[in-house]
C-alpha positions as MATLAB code, in Angstrom:
seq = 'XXXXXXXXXXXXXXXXXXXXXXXXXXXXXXXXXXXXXXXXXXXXXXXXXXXXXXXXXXXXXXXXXXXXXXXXXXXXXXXXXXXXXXXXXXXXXXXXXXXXXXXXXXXXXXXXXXXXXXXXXXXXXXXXXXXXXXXXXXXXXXXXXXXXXXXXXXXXXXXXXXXXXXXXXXXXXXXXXXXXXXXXXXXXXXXXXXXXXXXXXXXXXXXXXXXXXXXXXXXXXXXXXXXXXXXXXXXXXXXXXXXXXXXXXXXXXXXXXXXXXXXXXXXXXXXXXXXXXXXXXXXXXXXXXXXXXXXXXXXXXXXXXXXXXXXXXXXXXXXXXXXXXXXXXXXXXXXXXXXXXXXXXXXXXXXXXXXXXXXXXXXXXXXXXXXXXXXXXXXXXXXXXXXXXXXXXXXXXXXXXXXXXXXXXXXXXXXXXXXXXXXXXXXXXXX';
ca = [
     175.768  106.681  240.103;
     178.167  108.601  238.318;
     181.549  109.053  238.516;
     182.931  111.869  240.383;
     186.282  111.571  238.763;
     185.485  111.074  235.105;
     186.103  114.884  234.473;
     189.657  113.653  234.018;
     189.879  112.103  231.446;
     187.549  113.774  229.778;
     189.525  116.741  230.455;
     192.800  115.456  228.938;
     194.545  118.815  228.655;
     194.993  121.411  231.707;
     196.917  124.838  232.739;
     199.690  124.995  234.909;
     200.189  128.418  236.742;
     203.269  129.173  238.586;
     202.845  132.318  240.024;
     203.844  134.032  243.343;
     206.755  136.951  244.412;
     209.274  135.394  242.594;
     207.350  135.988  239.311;
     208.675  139.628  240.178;
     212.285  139.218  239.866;
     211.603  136.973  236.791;
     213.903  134.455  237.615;
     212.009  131.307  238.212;
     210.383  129.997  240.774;
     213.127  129.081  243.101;
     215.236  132.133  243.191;
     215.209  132.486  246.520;
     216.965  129.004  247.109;
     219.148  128.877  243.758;
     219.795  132.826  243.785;
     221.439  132.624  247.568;
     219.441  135.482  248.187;
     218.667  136.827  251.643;
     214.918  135.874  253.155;
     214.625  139.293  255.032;
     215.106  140.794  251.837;
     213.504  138.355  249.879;
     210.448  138.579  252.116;
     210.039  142.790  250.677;
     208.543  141.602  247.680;
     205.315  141.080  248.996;
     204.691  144.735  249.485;
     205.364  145.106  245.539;
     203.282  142.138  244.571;
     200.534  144.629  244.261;
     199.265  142.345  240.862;
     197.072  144.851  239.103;
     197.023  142.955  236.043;
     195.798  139.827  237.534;
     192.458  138.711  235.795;
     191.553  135.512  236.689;
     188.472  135.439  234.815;
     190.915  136.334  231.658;
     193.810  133.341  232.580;
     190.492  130.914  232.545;
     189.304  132.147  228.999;
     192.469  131.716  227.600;
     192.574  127.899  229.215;
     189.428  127.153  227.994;
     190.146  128.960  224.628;
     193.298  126.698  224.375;
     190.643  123.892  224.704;
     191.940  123.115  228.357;
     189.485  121.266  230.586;
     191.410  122.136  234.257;
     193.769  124.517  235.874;
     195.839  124.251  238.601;
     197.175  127.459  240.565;
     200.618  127.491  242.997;
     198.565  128.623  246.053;
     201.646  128.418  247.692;
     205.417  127.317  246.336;
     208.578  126.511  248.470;
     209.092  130.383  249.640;
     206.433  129.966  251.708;
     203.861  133.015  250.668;
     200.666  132.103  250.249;
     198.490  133.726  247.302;
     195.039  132.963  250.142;
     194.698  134.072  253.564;
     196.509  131.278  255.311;
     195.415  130.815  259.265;
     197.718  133.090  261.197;
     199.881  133.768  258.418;
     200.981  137.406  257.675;
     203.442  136.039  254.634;
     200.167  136.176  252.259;
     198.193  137.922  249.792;
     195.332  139.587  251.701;
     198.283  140.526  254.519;
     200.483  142.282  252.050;
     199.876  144.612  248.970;
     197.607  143.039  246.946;
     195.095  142.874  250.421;
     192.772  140.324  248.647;
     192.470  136.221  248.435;
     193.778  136.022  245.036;
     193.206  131.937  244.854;
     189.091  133.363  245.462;
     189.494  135.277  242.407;
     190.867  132.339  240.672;
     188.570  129.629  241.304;
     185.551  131.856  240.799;
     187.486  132.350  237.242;
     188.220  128.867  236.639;
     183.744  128.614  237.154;
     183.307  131.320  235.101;
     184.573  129.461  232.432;
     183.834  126.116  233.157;
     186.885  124.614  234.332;
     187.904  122.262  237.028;
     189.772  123.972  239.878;
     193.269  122.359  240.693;
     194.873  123.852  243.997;
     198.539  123.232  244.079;
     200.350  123.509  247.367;
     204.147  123.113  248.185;
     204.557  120.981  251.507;
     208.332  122.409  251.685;
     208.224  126.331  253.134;
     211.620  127.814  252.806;
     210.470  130.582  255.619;
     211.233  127.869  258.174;
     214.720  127.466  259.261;
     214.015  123.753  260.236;
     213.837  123.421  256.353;
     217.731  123.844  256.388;
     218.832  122.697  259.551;
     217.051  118.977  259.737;
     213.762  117.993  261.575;
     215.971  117.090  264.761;
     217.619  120.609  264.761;
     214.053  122.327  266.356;
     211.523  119.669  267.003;
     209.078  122.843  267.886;
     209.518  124.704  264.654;
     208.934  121.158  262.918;
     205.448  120.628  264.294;
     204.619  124.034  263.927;
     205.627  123.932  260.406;
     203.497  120.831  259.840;
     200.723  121.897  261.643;
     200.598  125.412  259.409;
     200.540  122.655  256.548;
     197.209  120.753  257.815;
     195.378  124.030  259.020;
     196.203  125.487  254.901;
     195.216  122.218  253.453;
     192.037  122.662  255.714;
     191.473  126.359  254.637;
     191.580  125.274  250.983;
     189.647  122.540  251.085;
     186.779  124.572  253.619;
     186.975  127.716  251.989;
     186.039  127.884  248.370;
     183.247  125.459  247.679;
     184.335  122.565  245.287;
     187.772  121.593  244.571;
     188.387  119.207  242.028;
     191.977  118.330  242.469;
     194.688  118.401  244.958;
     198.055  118.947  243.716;
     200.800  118.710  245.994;
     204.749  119.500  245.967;
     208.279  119.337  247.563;
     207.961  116.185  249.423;
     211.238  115.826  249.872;
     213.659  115.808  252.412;
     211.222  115.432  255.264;
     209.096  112.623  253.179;
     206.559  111.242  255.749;
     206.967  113.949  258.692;
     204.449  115.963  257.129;
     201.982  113.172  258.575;
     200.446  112.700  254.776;
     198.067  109.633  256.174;
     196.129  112.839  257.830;
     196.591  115.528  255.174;
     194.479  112.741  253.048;
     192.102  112.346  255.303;
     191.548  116.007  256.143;
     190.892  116.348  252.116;
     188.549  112.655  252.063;
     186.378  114.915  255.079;
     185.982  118.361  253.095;
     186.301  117.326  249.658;
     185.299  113.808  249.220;
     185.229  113.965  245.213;
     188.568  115.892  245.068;
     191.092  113.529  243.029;
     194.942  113.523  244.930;
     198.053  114.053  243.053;
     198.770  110.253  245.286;
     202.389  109.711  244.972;
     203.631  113.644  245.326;
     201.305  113.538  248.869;
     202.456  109.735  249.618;
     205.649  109.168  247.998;
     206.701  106.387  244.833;
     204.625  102.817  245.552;
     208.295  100.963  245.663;
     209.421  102.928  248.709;
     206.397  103.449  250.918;
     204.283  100.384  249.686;
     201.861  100.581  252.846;
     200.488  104.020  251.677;
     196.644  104.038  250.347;
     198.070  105.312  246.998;
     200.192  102.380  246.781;
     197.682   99.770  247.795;
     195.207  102.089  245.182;
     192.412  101.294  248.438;
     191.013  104.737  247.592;
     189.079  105.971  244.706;
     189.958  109.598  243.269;
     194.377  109.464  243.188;
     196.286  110.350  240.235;
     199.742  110.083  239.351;
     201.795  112.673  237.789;
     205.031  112.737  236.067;
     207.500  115.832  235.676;
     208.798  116.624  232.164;
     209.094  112.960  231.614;
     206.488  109.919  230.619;
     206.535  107.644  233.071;
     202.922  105.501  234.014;
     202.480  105.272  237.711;
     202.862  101.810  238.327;
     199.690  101.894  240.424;
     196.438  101.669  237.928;
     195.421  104.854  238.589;
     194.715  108.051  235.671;
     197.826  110.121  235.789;
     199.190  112.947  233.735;
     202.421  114.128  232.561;
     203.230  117.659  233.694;
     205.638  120.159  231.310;
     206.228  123.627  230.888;
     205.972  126.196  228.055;
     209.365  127.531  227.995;
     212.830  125.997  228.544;
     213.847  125.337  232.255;
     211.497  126.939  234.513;
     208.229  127.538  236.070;
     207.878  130.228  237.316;
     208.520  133.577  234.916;
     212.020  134.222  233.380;
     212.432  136.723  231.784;
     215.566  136.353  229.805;
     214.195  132.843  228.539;
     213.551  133.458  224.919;
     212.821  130.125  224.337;
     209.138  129.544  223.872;
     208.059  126.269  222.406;
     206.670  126.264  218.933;
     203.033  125.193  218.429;
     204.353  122.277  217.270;
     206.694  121.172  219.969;
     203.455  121.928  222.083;
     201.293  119.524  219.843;
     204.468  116.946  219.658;
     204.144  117.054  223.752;
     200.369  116.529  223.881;
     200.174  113.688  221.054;
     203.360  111.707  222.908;
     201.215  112.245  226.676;
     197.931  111.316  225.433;
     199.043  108.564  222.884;
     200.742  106.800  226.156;
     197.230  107.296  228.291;
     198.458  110.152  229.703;
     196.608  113.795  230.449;
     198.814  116.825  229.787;
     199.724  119.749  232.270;
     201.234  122.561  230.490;
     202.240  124.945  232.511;
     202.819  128.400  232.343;
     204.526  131.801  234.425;
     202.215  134.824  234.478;
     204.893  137.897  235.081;
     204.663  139.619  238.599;
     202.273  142.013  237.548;
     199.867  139.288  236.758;
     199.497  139.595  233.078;
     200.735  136.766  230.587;
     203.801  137.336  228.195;
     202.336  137.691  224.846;
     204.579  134.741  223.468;
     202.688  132.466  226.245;
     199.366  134.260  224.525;
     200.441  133.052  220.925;
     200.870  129.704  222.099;
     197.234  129.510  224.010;
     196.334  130.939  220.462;
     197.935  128.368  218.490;
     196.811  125.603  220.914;
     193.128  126.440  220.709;
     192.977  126.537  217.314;
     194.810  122.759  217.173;
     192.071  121.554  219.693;
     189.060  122.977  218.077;
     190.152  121.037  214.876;
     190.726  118.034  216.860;
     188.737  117.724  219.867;
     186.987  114.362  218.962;
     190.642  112.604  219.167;
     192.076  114.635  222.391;
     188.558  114.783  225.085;
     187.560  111.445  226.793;
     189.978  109.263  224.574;
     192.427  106.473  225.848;
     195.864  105.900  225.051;
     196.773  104.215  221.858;
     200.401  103.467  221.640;
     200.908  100.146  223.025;
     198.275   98.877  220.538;
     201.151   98.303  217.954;
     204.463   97.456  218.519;
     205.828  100.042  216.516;
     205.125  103.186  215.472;
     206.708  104.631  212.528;
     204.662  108.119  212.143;
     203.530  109.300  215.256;
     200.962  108.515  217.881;
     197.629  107.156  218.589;
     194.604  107.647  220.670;
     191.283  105.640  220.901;
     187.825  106.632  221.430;
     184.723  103.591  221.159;
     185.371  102.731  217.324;
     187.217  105.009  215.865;
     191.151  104.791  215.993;
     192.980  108.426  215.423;
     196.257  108.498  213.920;
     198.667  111.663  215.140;
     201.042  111.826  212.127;
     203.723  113.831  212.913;
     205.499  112.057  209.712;
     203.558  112.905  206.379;
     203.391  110.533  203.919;
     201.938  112.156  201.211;
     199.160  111.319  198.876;
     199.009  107.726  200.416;
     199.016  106.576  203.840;
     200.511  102.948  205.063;
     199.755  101.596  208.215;
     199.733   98.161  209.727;
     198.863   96.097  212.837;
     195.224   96.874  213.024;
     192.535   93.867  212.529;
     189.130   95.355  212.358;
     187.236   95.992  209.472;
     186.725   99.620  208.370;
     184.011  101.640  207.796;
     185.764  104.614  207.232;
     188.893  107.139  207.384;
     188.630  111.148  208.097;
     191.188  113.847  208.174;
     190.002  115.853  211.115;
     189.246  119.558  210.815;
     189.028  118.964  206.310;
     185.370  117.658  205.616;
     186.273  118.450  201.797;
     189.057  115.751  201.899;
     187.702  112.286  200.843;
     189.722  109.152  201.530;
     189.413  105.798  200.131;
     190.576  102.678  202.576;
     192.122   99.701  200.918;
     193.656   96.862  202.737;
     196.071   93.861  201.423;
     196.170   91.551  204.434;
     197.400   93.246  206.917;
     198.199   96.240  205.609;
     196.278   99.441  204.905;
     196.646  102.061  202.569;
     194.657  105.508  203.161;
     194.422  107.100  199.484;
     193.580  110.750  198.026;
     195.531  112.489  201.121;
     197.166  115.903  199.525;
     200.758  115.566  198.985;
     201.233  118.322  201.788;
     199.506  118.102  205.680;
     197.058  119.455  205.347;
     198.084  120.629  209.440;
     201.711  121.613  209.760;
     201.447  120.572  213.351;
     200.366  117.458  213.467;
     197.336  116.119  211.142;
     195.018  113.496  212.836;
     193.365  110.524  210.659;
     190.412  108.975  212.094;
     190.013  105.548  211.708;
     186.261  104.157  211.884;
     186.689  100.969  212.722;
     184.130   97.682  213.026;
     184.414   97.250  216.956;
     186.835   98.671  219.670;
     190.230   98.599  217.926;
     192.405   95.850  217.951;
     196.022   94.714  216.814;
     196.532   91.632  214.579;
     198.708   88.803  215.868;
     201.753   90.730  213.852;
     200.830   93.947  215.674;
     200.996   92.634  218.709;
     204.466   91.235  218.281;
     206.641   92.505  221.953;
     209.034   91.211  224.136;
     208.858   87.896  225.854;
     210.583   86.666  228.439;
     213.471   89.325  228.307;
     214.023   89.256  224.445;
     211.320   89.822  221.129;
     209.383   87.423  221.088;
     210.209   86.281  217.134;
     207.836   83.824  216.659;
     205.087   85.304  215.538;
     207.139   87.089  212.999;
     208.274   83.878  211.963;
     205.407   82.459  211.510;
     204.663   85.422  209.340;
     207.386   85.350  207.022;
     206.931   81.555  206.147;
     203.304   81.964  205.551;
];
């Protein structure tokens, strides 16, 4: 039977969008909070958030063109509006000017083009006092509040035919009053192939060890870090999730900062060399249409993928295969080893560690570049490289190997017990 969550992986590489009434004042996504600014007046934007330049069939091209195999959309952030027609919720899209379910028009996009749909939803809702003034301040307003949350979670999981991930948000301060145990199983019921962003909906393994996600009992969780690598320390796929600009989410428009294409392929080589999927994000402005720096960089992406594909889609993390890695990273797929050299060595290539034979060695996206393999011992020279990368980026090496890829005894040199385990180096050196 097949696997219902092997998209991931083969994915590797998704779209963030964080996008809501905020994108409007082009602040960031948490303006509201961080701007002290008043909800009544806060709460006007919706009847300006008219979006007549959202084309979700366009943001899905552009994914895909990037060579993206997900998205996933802020249905609804911490303000509390909801871009789908929440269950007795006037704060939402089809309520207020735009007076359509924009999250239909983006999974229908997302189809269009072949993508997995990702639904992101924020658990926090800054439109609720309680939010402020403690879960013992209105008891009420707290189950209402939580009960809004399980009826959405329903509606998005009921309402748009398959969704392939879950992603949730702002788990903090209230932690387990939001009654996750049943949010999961309310998703398990609709969606029973939807994968769970586990430790945003269930909190860190270490502090609520009796959660599913911690015991890993259920089949279909991820684990996602923020702007940082980190592994879940449950075995479970996870992915690393970043953004395209400096700080924020959500738009901003006085951030001038857009990451190079090769930052971009720097933060994709470091996720997936450590096993890791990557979930760029970016902030659509208000009006719905994408700054055309964020459009360069989708360019610039694609254009990296389509060269590379065969070392990003359905490959595993390479890193930990050697101890140390002096130009870059590394990612495996069956045989072949590929080599993510961010540090160009010129005409001739030296590696070490690896103790398979070799068939072969490719420069990825250059079929007019042959290279010659020679090996002394353990270490391997890749000859008649051009003096330049041939990528500016990063250039990938593929490594053909005899077998799955393995490190030699020297590559596999780590710590032990608390400190680096010399011996095998020593035994090295006096051989």
């Amino acid at each position: 039977m097949p696997d219902p969550y092997a998209w991931f992986n083969e994915a590797k590489f998704g779209m963030f969008l964080h996008w809501g009434l905020y994108s409007l004042l082009g602040l960031g996504e948490q303006v509201l909070l961080r701007g002290h600014l008043k909800p009544s007046e806060y709460r006007k934007l919706a009847e300006r958030f008219s979006a007549p330049n959202y084309d979700a069939h366009e943001w899905a091209r552009m994914a895909r063109d990037a060579g993206m195999g997900y998205m996933v959309l802020t249905t609804k952030h911490h303000d509390g509006y909801c871009l789908f027609d929440s269950p007795g919720w006037e704060f939402s899209a089809p309520h207020t000017a735009p007076g359509r379910d924009l999250v239909a028009e983006y999974v229908e996009g997302c189809r269009a083009a072949g993508l997995r749909v990702g639904i992101y939803y924020s658990l926090q809702d800054w439109s609720f006092p309680v939010m402020f003034d403690g879960p013992d301040a209105d008891p009420d307003e707290l189950e209402r509040l939580v009960q809004k949350i399980h009826d959405d979670v329903r509606a998005l999981c009921s309402n748009y035919g398959q969704i392939d991930l879950m992603w949730f948000d702002g788990r903090w301060p209230l932690h387990d009053l939001w009654r996750p145990l049943e949010i999961d199983d309310i998703i398990r019921e609709l969606q029973p192939d939807c994968m769970i962003t586990g430790d945003r909906l269930h909190g860190a393994p270490a502090q609520f060890p009796d959660s599913p996600f911690a015991r890993n009992d259920r089949p279909g969780y991820i684990a996602s870090s923020e702007r940082r690598i980190v592994a879940s320390s449950v075995p479970v796929p996870w992915e690393v999730c970043d953004i395209n600009q400096h700080r924020w989410w959500g738009y901003v428009k006085h951030d001038h900062h857009y990451k190079s294409a090769t930052e971009l392929v720097y933060l994709m080589a470091e996720a997936l060399g450590q096993g890791a999927n990557l979930l760029l994000n970016f902030g659509p402005m208000g009006c719905g249409a994408f700054p055309q720096r964020a459009r360069e960089q989708l360019e610039g992406l694609g254009r990296f993928t389509e060269r590379n594909a065969e070392a990003i889609h359905d490959s595993a993390g390479a890193n930990g295969l050697f101890e140390y890695l002096v130009f870059g990273d590394m990612t495996r797929s069956g045989e072949t080893l590929y080599l993510w050299v961010k540090f160009w060595q010129g005409e001739s290539f030296h590696f070490a560690g690896l103790s398979n034979e070799i068939r072969g060695a490719r420069v990825l996206g250059r079929d007019d570049i042959e290279v010659t393999v020679e090996r002394d011992g353990d270490h391997i020279y890749l000859r008649g490289l051009p003096e330049l990368p041939p990528d500016p980026d990063i250039t990938i090496l593929a490594i053909d190997c005899e077998g799955e890829p393995q490190a030699t005894d020297w590559g596999r040199y780590r710590l032990h017990g608390g400190d680096y385990d010399m011996r095998v180096w020593q035994d090295w050196v006096r051989s």
